[in-house]
C-alpha positions in Angstrom: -61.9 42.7 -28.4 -60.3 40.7 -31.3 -60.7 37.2 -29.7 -64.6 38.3 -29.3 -64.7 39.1 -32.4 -63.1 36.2 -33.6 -65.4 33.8 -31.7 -68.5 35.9 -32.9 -67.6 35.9 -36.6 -66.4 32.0 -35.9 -69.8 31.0 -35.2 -71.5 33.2 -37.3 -69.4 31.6 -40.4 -69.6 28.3 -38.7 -73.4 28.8 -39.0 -73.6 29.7 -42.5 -71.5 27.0 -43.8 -73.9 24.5 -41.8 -76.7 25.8 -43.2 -75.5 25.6 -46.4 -74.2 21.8 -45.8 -78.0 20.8 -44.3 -79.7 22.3 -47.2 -77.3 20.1 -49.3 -77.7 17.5 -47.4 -81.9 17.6 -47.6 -81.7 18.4 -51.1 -79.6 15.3 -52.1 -82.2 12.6 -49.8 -85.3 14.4 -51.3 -84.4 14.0 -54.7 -83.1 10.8 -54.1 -86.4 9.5 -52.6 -88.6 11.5 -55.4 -86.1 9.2 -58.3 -85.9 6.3 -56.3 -90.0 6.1 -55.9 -90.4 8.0 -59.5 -90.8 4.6 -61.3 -92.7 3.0 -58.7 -95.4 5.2 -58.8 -95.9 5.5 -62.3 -95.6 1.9 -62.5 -98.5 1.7 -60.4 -100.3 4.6 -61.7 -100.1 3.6 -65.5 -102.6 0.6 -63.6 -106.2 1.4 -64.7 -109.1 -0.3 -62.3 -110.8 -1.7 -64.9 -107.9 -3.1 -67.1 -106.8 -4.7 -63.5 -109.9 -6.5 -62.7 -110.4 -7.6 -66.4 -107.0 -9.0 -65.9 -108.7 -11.6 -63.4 -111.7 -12.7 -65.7 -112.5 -10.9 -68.9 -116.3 -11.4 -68.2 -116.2 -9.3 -65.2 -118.6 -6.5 -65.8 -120.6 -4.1 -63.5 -123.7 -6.5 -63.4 -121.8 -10.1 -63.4 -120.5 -11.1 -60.6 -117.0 -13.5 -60.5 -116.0 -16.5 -58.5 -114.5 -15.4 -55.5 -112.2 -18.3 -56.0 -110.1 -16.6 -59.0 -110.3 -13.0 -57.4 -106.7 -13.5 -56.0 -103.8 -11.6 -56.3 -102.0 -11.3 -58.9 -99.0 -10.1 -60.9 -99.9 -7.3 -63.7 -98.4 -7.3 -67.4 -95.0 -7.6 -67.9 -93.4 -4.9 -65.7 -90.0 -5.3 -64.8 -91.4 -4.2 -61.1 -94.2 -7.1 -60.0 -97.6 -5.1 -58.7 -100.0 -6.9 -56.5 -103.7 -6.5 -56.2 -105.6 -6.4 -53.2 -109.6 -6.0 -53.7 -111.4 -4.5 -50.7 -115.4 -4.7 -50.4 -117.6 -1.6 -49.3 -117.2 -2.6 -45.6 -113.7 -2.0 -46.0 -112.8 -6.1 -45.5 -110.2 -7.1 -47.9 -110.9 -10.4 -50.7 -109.8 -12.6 -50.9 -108.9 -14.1 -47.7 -105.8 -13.5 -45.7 -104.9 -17.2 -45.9 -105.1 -16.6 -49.8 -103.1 -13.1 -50.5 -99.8 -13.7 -48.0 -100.2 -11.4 -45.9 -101.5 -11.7 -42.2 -104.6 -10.1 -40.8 -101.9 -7.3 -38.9 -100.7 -6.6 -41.9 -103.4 -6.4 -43.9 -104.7 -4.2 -41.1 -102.2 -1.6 -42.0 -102.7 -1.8 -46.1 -106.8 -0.7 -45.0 -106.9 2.4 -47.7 -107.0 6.0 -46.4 -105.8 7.8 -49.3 -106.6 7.8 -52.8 -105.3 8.7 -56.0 -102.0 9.5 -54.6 -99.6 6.8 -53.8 -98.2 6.5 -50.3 -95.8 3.9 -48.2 -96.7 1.5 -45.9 -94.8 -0.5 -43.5 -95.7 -3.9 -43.3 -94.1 -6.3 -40.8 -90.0 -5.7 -41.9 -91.5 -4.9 -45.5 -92.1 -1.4 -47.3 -94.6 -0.9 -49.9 -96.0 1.8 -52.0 -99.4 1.5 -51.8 -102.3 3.1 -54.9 -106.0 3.2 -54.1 -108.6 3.9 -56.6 -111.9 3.8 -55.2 -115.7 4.1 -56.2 -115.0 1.0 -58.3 -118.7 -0.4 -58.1 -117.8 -4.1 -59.1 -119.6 -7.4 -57.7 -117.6 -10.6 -57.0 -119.6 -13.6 -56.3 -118.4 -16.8 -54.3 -118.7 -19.9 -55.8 -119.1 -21.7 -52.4 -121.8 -20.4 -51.0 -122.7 -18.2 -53.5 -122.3 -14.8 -51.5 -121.5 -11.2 -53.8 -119.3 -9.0 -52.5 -119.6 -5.7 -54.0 -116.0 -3.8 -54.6 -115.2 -0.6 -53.5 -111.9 -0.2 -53.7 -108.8 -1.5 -56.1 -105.5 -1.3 -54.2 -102.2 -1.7 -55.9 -98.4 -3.1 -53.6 -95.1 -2.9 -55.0 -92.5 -4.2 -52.5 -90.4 -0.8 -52.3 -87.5 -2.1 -48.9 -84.7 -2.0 -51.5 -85.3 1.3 -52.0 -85.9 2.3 -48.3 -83.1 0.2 -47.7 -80.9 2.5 -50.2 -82.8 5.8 -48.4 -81.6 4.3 -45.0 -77.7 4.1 -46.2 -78.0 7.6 -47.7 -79.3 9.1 -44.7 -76.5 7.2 -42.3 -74.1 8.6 -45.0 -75.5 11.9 -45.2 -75.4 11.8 -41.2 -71.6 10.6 -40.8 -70.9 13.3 -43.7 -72.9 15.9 -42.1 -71.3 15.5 -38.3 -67.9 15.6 -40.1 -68.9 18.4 -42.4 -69.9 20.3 -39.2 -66.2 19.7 -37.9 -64.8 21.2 -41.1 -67.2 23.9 -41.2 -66.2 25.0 -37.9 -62.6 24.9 -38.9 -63.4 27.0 -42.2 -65.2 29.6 -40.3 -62.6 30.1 -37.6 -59.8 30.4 -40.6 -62.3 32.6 -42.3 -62.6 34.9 -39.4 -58.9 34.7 -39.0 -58.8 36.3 -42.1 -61.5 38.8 -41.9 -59.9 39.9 -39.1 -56.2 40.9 -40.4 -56.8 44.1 -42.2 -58.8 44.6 -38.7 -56.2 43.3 -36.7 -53.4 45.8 -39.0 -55.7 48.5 -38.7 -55.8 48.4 -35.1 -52.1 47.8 -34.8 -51.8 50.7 -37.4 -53.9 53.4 -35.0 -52.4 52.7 -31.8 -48.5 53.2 -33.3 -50.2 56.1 -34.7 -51.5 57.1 -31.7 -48.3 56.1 -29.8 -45.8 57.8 -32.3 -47.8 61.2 -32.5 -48.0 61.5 -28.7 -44.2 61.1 -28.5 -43.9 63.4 -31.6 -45.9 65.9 -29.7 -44.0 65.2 -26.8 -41.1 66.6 -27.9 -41.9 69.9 -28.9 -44.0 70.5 -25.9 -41.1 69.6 -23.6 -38.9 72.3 -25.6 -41.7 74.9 -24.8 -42.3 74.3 -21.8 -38.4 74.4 -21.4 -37.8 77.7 -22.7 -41.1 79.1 -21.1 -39.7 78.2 -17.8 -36.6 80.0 -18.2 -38.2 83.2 -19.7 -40.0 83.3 -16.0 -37.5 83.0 -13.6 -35.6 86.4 -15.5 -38.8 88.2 -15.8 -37.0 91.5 -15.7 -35.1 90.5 -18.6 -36.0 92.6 -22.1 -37.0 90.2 -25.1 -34.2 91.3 -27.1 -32.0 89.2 -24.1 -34.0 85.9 -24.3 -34.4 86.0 -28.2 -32.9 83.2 -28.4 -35.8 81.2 -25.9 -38.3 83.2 -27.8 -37.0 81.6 -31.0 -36.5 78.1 -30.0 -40.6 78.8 -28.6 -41.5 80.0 -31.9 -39.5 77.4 -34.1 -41.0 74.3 -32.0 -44.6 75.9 -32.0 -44.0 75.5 -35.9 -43.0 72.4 -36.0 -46.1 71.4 -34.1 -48.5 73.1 -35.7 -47.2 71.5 -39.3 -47.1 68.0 -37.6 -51.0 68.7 -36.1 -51.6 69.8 -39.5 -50.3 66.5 -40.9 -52.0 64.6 -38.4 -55.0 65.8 -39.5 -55.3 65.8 -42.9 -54.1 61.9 -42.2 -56.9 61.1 -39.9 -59.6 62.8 -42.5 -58.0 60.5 -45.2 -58.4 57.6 -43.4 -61.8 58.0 -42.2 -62.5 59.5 -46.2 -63.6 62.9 -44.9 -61.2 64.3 -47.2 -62.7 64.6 -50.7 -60.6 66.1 -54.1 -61.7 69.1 -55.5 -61.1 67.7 -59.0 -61.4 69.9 -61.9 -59.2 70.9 -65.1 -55.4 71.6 -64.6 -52.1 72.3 -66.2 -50.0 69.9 -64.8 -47.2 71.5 -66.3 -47.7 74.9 -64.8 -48.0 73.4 -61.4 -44.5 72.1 -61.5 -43.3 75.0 -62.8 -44.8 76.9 -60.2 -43.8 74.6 -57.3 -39.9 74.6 -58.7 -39.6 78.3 -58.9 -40.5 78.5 -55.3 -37.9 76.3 -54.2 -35.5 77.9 -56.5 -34.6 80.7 -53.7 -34.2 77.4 -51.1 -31.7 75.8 -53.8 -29.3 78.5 -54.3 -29.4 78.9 -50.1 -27.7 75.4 -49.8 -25.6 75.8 -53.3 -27.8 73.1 -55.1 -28.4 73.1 -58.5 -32.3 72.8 -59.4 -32.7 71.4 -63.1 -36.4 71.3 -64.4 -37.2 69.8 -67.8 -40.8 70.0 -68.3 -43.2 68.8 -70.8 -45.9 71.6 -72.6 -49.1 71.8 -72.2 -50.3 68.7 -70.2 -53.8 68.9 -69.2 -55.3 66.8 -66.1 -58.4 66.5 -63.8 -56.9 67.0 -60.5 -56.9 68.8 -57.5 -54.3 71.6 -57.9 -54.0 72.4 -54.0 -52.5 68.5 -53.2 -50.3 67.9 -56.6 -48.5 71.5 -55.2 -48.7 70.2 -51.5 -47.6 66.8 -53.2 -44.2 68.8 -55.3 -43.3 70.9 -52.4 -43.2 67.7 -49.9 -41.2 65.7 -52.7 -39.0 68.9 -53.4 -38.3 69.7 -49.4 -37.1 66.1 -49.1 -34.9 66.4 -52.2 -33.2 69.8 -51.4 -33.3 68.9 -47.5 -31.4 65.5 -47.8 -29.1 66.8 -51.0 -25.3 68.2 -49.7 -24.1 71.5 -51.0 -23.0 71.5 -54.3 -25.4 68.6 -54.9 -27.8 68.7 -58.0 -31.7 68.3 -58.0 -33.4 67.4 -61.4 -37.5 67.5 -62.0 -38.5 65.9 -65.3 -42.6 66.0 -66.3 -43.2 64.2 -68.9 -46.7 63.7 -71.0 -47.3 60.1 -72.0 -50.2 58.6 -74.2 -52.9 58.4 -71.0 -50.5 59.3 -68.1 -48.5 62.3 -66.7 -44.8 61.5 -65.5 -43.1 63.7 -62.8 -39.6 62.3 -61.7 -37.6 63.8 -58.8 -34.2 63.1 -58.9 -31.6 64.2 -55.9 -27.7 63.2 -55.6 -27.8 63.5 -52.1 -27.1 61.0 -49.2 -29.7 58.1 -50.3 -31.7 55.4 -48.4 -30.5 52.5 -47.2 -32.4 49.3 -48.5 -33.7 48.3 -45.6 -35.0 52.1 -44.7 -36.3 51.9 -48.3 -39.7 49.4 -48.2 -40.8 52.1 -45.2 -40.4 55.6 -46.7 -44.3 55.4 -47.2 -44.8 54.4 -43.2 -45.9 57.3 -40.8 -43.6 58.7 -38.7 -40.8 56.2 -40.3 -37.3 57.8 -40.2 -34.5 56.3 -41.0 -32.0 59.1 -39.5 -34.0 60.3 -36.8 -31.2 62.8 -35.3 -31.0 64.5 -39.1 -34.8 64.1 -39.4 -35.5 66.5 -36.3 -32.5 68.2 -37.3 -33.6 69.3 -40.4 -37.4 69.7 -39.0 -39.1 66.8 -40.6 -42.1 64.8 -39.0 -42.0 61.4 -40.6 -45.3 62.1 -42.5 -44.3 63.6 -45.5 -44.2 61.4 -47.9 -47.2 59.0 -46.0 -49.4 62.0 -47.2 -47.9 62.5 -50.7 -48.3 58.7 -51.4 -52.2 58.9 -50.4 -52.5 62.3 -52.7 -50.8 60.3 -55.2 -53.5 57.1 -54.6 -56.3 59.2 -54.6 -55.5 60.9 -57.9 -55.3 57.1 -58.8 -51.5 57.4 -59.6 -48.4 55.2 -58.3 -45.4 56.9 -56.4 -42.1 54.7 -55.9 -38.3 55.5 -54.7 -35.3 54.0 -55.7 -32.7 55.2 -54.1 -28.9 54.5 -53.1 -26.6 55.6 -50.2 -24.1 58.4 -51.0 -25.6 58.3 -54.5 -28.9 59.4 -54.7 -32.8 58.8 -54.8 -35.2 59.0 -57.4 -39.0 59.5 -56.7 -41.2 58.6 -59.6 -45.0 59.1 -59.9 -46.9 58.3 -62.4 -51.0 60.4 -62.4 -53.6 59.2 -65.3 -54.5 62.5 -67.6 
């Protein structure tokens, strides 16, 4: 499923990054053409018909004809961009002659005018020009040989634009070559950027099935002890209870270790898939420590443990009083549980300017330091033979860090073998 998805997201982000490269790509030839052919045309547009054909013989009027002779092309003003003039009668035939304008009769041909108003290119022979016609022009021309008039029609301006298209050509090669290997690095960008979509994916996946495969052997276990002691109550059925107390008890102890694993296991799987919502409202912070230290007092004094408190008055929070006790009595088992007789077990709350601090300190066996950067894990135990031994389930504290994340807190250990840990958590007021 995860190479799929890698392929899938692959092209997908492949796709997009084209996409984004091709629109560049257009973007940088059109508004190179529009630049490149911006002077052009206004060079040829700033042309006014009559100015143009004045240009040839200032007697030329709508009524007086001119020789044909001097109606020949022609370069206008002083542009740094030569234009030429082309004159083309009202049976579309161009004047003057081929043989006199340069151009062939193909060629010519092509420069027939189409459009007006707006300028246009035309490909002549291995030549490029932008091409202006202003029609309706109603001029005569009349030919000193053999005394013909030509009326005009149409005025058509050249400028010789294959630098340009030459520069256009270059670009678009460029922009090809760029574009092919711009593909090749897209592709490579989108498979590193679905390799990296995928991780928190690929953790979370890794995450559930050791989840999955820790809680079944977890449950395993305590099944296997049932069904242990169930099949020895049956083969003395005419035994009294009072004889196989002790079966009844191991039943009764391992059905309660279940049932608070299942409970764990659940309130983990709502919390991950955020079914599990905070009843915030206003607390006493304090109290709630209070409380939680008085009922592990009686616990204490079983084991010979001194239980300090030194708590803060008065600290008022927005919380959710059922998970800060559920939170204290996980942090409070561990410390008592893990602490030897004759070991001591301090709980400091203190009230800071926009914070609440609760620190739970223990001098009892300690984590090792490469046990340590786990404590948070689920199901993570560094002893395992003490852990079951004293009833723990490995998801203690993976359910007091998220109650301490949710309350948008921070919860960290320090701790040190045969010395001691220290739990500290810090919860905004």
């Amino acid at each position: 499923m995860i190479n799929r998805t890698r392929t899938q997201l692959t092209i997908r982000n492949a796709a997009v990054l084209s996409v984004i490269l091709i629109g560049l790509n257009l973007t940088v030839y059109i508004v190179m053409k529009q630049m490149l052919f911006a002077q052009v045309d206004r060079a040829i547009g700033n042309v006014n018909a009559t100015t143009a054909v004045a240009a040839v013989s200032p007697q030329i009027s709508a009524t007086q004809g001119v020789p044909l002779e001097r109606a020949v092309t022609f370069r206008i003003g002083q542009m740094d961009r030569p234009v030429i003039q082309l004159l083309w009668t009202d049976e579309n035939e161009p004047l003057p002659l081929p043989s006199r304008t340069g151009f062939t009769e193909e060629q010519l041909e092509r420069f027939k005018p189409t459009k007006f108003e707006e300028p246009y290119t035309v490909k002549a022979g291995d030549q490029y020009f932008r091409v202006l016609n202003i029609g309706d022009i109603g001029l005569s021309i009349a030919s000193g040989i053999d005394g013909t008039t030509y009326t005009i029609k149409t005025q058509q301006y050249l400028s010789n634009v294959s630098a340009e298209i030459g520069m256009l050509e270059r670009l678009r090669l460029i922009l090809l070559l760029g574009g092919a290997a711009g593909l090749m690095v897209a592709i490579g960008a989108g498979f590193y950027l679905a390799n990296r979509a995928l991780i928190p994916i690929r953790l979370s996946l890794e995450r559930q099935q050791q989840f999955v495969s820790d809680a079944s052997h977890e449950l395993r276990t305590p099944l296997s002890v049932i069904q242990a002691h169930a099949e020895l109550l049956l083969r003395h059925p005419d035994h009294t209870i009072e004889q196989d107390s002790k079966h009844v008890s191991t039943v009764l102890q391992e059905s309660r270790r279940m049932s608070k694993l299942v409970g764990g296991l659940l309130t983990l799987a709502r919390s991950d898939s955020d079914q599990l919502e905070l009843e915030r409202k206003p607390v006493q912070l304090d109290r709630i420590v209070q409380e939680s230290v008085n009922k592990m007092t009686m616990l204490a004094e079983i084991k010979d443990i001194i239980l300090n408190s030194e708590i803060d008055a008065s600290i008022p929070m927005i919380a959710d009083e059922e998970r800060l006790h559920q939170l204290l009595a996980t942090l409070l088992d561990n410390a008592i549980k893990y602490t030897p007789e004759g070991g001591v077990v301090r709980v400091v709350c203190r009230r800071m300017t926009h914070t609440a601090r609760l620190e739970i300190e223990d001098t009892g066996i300690g984590i090792s330091p490469e046990d340590l950067p786990h404590v948070f894990d689920r199901f993570y135990r560094g002893d395992k033979a003490r852990a079951r031994r004293e009833g723990g389930t490995g998801l203690g504290l993976a359910i007091a860090s998220w109650i301490v994340e949710r309350h948008g807190g921070k919860i960290k250990v320090d701790s040190k073998l045969s010395v001691g840990t220290l739990v500290s958590v810090t919860l905004p007021l």
